[in-house]
N, C-alpha and C positions, 0 to 999 in steps of 0.2 A: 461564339455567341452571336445571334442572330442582332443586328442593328435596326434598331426600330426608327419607320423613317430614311430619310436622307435619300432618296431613292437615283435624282438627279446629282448629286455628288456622286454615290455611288457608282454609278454609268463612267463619270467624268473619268475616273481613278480604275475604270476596269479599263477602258479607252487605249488611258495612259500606258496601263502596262502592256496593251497588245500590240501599239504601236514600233512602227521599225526604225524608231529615232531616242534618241535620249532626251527627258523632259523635265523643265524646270517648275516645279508645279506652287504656286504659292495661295496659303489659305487664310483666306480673311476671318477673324469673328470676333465678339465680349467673351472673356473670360469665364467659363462656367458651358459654353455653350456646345461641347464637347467634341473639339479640335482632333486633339490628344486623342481621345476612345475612340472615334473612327477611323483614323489612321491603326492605331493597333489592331484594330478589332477585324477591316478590312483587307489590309496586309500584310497580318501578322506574320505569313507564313515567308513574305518575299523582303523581309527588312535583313539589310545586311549590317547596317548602323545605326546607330540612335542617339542623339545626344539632346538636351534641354539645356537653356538659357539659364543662369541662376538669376533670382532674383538679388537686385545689389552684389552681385558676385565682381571681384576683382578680374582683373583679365590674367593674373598668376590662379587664380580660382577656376576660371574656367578654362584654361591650357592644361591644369593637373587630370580636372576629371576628365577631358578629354581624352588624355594618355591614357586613361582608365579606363573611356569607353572602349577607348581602342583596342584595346588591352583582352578586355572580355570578350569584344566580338571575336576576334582570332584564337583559329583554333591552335594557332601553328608559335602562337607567340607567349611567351608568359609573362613580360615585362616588355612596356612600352615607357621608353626614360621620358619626362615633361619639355612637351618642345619649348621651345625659349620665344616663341612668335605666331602669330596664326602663321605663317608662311608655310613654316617647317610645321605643323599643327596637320595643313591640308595636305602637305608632300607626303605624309605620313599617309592620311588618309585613300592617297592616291596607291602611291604600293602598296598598301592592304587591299583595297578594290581591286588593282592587278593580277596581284596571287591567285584571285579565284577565279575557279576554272570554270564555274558553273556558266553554260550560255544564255541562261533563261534572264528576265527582267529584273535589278538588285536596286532597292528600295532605301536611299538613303536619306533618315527623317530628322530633321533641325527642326528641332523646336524651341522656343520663345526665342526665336532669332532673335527679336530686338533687342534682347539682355545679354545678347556675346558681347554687340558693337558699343563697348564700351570707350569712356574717352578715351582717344589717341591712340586706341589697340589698332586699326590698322585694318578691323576683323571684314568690314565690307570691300576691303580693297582685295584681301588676300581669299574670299570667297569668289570672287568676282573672276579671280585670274585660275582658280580651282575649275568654275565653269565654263570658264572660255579657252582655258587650256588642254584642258582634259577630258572632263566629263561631257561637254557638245560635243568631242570629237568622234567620242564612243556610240553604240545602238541600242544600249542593254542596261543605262540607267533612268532613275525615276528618284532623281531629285525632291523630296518635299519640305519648304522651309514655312515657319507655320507659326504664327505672331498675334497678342491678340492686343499688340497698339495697334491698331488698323492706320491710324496715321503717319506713324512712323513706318509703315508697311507700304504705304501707297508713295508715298513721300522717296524714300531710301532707296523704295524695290521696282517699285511699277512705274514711278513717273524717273526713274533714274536717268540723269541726260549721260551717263557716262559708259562704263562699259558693260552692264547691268544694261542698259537701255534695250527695250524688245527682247530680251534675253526669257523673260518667262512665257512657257509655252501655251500657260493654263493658270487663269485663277477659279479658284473658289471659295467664295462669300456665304459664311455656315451663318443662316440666319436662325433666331429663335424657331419653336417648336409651330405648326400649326396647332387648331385646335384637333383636327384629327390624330395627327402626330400625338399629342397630348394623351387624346384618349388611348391611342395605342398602347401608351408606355405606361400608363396606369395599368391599362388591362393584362399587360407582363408582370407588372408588380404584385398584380392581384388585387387591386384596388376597384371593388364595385362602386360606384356612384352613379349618380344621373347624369343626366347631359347638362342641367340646369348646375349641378353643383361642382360641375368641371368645368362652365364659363364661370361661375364663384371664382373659382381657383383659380383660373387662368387671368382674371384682372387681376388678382390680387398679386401673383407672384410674375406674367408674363411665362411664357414658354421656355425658359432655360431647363435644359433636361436636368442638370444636377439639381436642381429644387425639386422638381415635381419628383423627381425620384426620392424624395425624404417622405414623400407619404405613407403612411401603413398600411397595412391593409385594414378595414374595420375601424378605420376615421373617418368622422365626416371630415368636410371645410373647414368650417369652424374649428373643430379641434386642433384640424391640422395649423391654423394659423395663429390661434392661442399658444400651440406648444415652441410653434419655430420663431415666432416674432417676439410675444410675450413672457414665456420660462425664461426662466436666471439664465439657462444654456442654451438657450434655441439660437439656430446657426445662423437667423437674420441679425441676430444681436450686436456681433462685431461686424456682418458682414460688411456695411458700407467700407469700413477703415482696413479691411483686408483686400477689400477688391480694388479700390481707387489708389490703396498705395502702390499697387505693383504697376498702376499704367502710368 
């Protein structure tokens, strides 16, 4: 599926994977702003791993589906036992990397990092020694860890004085939609409107793609923001206490 937009990201991440080094790629953005969908959507074909943060997840929570991701991804494996620590979590992940034979660029995506490093789990140390031990050492991976506390991100990641410090090769900061961007994604949905009623839209909701994608096609503005803000079920109704709790 064709990614509407992003064009400069895009480049970034084609870049990444033709280079002849291994790279630490970390992505900035708001929640909603579609982190997640362009990492799938652009390298879908080169992901050898995937794992997501849980929201309020325990760090016995997120070491089980670990083992699980792990688990899935391997062809060769049908049971991955729960490591007892990120240590043994990423030693794992390093012999599955090894196994494979393939020489082309292997795309491994963490997401909502900031919801591994849970208290006292250890998980920034033992990622930390994951990239400095291993995976820098290698030509053929493409690291992407992809957080939408931006603070905790710059904070943890970018401004890190420790072994993490300069370790990332490449950020990218996913900002909201332009308004052409905007128009584009409308005009994918199938959404005729005027230019006049797509700056409507675009103060009322800003540029996050997951909103404007709730349009219909054969809505104006209006309707559209009577149904999403105003209806018993319109998805602005909880959104504030859905998007604020998770940051």
């Amino acid at each position: 599926m064709k990614v509407v937009g992003r064009e400069l990201a895009k480049k970034v991440l084609h870049d990444k994977m033709t280079s002849k080094k291994s790279e630490l790629v970390a992505i900035l953005g708001r929640r909603r702003v579609g982190k997640t969908y362009l990492i799938k959507q652009v390298l879908k074909q080169d992901i050898v791993f995937q794992f997501s943060g849980l929201h309020k997840g325990t760090m016995p929570d997120h070491l089980s589906r670990f083992a699980k991701a792990l688990t899935d991804s391997s062809t060769t494996l049908s049971f991955i036992a729960t490591p007892q620590n990120w240590f043994e979590a990423f030693d794992l992940l390093r012999k599955y990397i090894s196994s494979l034979r393939s020489k082309k660029k292997k795309v491994i995506f963490l997401d909502e990092f900031p919801w591994m490093a849970t208290n006292r789990s250890r998980f920034l140390t033992a990622f930390t020694d994951f990239w400095n031990g291993f995976a820098a050492d290698r030509s053929d991976l493409v690291v992407i860890i992809c957080g939408s506390s931006a603070s905790w991100m710059i904070k943890k990641v970018l401004r890190n004085k420790g072994g993490l410090h300069n370790r990332v090769t490449e950020r990218i900061i996913l900002d909201p939609f332009t308004l052409g961007e905007t128009k584009l994604l409308l005009q994918k949905k199938g959404v005729q409107i005027t230019d006049v009623e797509i700056i409507k839209l675009y103060m009322a909701i800003g540029g996050i793609p997951f909103y404007i994608e709730q349009m219909n096609p054969g809505e104006s503005t209006t309707q559209f923001i009577d149904r999403t803000c105003f209806k018993k079920n319109g998805i602005f109704r909880l959104e504030y206490q859905e998007l604020f709790a998770s940051l």
